[in-house]
N, C-alpha and C positions, 0 to 999 in steps of 0.2 A: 504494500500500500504506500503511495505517494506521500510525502510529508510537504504541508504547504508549510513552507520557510516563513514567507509573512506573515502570519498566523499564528506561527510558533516561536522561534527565536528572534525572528522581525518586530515580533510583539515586543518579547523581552525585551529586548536593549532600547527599544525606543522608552519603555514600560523604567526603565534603568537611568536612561540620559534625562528625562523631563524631571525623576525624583531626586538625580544625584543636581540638576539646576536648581532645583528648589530648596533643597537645602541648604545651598546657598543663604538664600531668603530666610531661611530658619535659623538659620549663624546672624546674620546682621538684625533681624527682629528680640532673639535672645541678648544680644550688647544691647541694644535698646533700651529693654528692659531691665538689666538689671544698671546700668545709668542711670536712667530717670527712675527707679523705682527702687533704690538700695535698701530703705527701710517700710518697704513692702511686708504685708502681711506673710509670716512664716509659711502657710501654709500654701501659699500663692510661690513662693519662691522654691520653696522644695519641689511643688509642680512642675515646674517649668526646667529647673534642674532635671528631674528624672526625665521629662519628655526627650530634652535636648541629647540625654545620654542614649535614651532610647532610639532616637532619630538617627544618632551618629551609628550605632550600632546595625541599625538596619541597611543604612546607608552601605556601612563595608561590605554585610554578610550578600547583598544585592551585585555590590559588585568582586563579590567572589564564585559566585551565581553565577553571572554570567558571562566572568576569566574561564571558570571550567565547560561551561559550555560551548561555546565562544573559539577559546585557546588552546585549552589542554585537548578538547573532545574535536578539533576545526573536523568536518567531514564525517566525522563517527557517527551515528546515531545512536550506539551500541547503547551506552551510558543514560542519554534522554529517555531512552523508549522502554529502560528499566523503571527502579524504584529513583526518583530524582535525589541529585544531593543534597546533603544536609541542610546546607543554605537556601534553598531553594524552598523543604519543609520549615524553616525557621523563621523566612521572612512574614507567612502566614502567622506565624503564632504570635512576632514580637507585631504587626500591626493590629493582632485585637489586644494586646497587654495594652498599648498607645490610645488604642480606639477607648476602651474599659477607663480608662485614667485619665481622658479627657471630658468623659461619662461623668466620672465623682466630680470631677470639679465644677461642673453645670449644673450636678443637681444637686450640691451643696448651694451655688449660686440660686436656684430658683427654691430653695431652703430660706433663703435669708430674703427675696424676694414678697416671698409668700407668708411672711410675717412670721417664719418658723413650724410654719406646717410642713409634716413630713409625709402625706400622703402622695404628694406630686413626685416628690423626691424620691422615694421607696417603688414606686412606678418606674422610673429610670433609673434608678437601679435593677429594678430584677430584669425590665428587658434588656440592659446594658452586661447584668452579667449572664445572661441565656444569650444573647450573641457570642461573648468572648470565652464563656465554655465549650458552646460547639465549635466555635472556630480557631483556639486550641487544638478541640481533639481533632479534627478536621488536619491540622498542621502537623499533630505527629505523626498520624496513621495516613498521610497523604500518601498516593501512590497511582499519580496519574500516567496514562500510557499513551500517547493520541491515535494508539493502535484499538485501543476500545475505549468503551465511553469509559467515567470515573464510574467507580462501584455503588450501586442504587445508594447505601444506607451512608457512605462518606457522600453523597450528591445530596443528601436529603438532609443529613446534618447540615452542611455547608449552606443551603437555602435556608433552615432553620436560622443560623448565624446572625445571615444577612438581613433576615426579617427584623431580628431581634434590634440589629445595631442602629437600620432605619429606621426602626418606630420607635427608638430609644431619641434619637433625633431629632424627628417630627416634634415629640409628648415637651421637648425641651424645649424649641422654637416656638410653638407655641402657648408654652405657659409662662414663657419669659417674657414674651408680648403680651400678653393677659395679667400678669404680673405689673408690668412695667405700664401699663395703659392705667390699668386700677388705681396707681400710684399720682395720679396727676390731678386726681381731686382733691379740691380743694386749696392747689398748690400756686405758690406765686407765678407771675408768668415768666420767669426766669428759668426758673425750674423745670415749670410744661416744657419749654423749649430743650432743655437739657434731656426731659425721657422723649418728648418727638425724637431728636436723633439719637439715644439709645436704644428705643424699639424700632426707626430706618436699619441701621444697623446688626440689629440680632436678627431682625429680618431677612436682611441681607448674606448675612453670612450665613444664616439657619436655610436658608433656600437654599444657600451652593452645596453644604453639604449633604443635605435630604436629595438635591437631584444629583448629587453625583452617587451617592447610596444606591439608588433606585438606577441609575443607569446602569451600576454594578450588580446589583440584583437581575436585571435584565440581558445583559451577557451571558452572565453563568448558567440561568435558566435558557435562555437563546441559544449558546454555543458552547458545550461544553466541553466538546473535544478540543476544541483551540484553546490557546494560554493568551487571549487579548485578557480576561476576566483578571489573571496574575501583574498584568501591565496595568489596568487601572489600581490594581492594590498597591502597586509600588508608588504611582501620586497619589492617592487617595488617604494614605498616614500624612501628607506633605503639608496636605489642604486641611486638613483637620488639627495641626500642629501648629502651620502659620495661622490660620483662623483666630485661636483660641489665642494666642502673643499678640497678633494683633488686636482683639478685645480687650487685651490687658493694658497696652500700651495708649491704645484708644484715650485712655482716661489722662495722655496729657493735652490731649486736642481739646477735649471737655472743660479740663482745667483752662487752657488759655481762653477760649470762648466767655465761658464763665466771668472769668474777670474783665473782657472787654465789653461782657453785658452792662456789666457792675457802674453804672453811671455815678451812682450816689457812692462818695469818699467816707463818708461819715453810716453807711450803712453794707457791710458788707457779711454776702451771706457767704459761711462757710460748709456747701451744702455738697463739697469733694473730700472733707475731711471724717472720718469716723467717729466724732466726739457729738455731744451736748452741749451746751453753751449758751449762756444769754449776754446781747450784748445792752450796754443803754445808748439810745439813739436821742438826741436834745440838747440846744445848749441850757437848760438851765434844771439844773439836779432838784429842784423844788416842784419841779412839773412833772406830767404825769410820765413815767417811765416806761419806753413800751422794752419788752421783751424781744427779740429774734428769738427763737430755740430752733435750731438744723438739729435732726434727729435722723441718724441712719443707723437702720438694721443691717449692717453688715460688717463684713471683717475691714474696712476699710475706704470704700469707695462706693459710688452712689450706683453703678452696674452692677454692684454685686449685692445692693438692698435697696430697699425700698425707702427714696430719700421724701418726709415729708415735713417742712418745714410748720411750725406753729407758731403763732403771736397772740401773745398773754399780755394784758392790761395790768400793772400793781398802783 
């Protein structure tokens, strides 16, 4: 039987060259970060630490994937049309640990959104980790041939996976914008404008990842015997890593906005920082004192809670 080359290792390496550009983008997005964000919430930082480590490690095992295929194997087919190597089952598994682990961070995020309900959250979770256990096991017992299809019950886990990691996505983009919309009642108009562009945004980004899910769901169901489905999984960690750095970093654009909203010198709301606070707004301390109170629910930052300012009369 014929092996279409494009299909197969044409896939790969293109599958190889768009992820190993991208992570480029994932190097310069992480300086970024930890620049502007040095005394960042702990747990925001450890994230983005393991992603990065994770990124870089996929990055090699990808292109040692496709050295031996490629280099060591030029002409052979002997080796592909076996059990593939290692690297090749590895890269599967280390992109649902990335997928899984950018999962918690989102629905710890729509935790702190959601005024600390956990039911949203515990939703994205269990579909976050029914994705990244099938698609584990999927990655060790991988053992594709393009001489037959994949074996029924590794095909069927595998779709299992992909359902899981999609609607894990979808349940986030959506209640982060239901979240983040709720939060604008009653809110200064400074503010409304600050979650209008945090809900354009999650919007935005929550679309590119749910349709590139769902295209990858549609491959693998589509074409199984071909390895294009293995080449969108090599961008598909890339998108979902810069995405998540870029919403984080996001929040200096917010910050600078914010304060060229900021007209009034003598009234400024600090509704980018994690604290409480009243400030006195008047020149004269005998008159009536109004309150500001910026109150955010979250570890830090106004995207990762629900910012709603209040003003009390003493």
């Amino acid at each position: 039987m014929a092996v279409d080359l494009e299909l197969t290792f044409g896939a790969l390496l293109l599958g190889v060259l768009i992820a190993s550009t991208a992570y480029g983008l994932t190097i310069v997005q992480t300086y970024i970060y930890f620049d502007r964000f040095p005394n960042d919430d702990k747990i925001n930082k450890i994230t983005v630490w393991l992603l990065f480590v994770l990124e870089t490690f996929h990055t090699v095992i990808s292109w040692h994937m496709i050295y031996h295929y490629l280099i060591l194997n030029f002409g052979n087919l002997g080796p592909f049309l076996e059990r593939p190597v290692w690297s090749l089952s590895g890269l599967v598994v280390v992109t649902h640990v990335i997928e899984f682990t950018r999962q918690c961070f989102y629905a710890r995020r729509v935790f702190f959104l959601s005024g600390r309900s956990v039911i949203i959250s515990m939703v994205i979770l269990v579909l976050g980790t029914i994705g990244a256990a099938f698609g584990i096991v999927v990655g060790i017992t991988f053992d594709h041939t393009i001489l037959a299809r994949i074996h029924p019950t590794i095909y069927s886990w595998g779709v299992t996976s992909i359902v899981g990691v999609t609607s894990a996505d979808m349940v986030i983009t959506i209640s982060s914008i239901y979240y983040l919309k709720k939060g604008k009642r009653g809110n200064y108009a400074q503010t409304e404008s600050l979650l209008d562009k945090l809900m354009l945004w999650t919007g935005s980004t929550g679309m590119i990842t749910s349709a590139i899910s769902l295209t990858f769901l549609g491959v693998f169901i589509g074409a199984p015997d071909a390895l294009v489905y293995l080449a969108l999984d090599q961008t598909l960690t890339r998108v979902y890593v810069n995405t998540l750095l870029a919403t984080l970093n996001f929040r200096a654009v917010l910050r600078g906005r914010a304060m060229e909203e900021d007209t009034n010198p003598r009234m400024h709301l600090s509704i980018m920082k994690g604290t409480s606070r009243g400030q006195y707004i008047g020149p004269d301390k005998s008159s009536t004192v109004v309150h500001v109170v910026t109150h955010t629910q979250s570890d830090g930052d106004v995207e990762l809670g629900n910012a709603v300012n209040k003003t009390t009369f003493d």
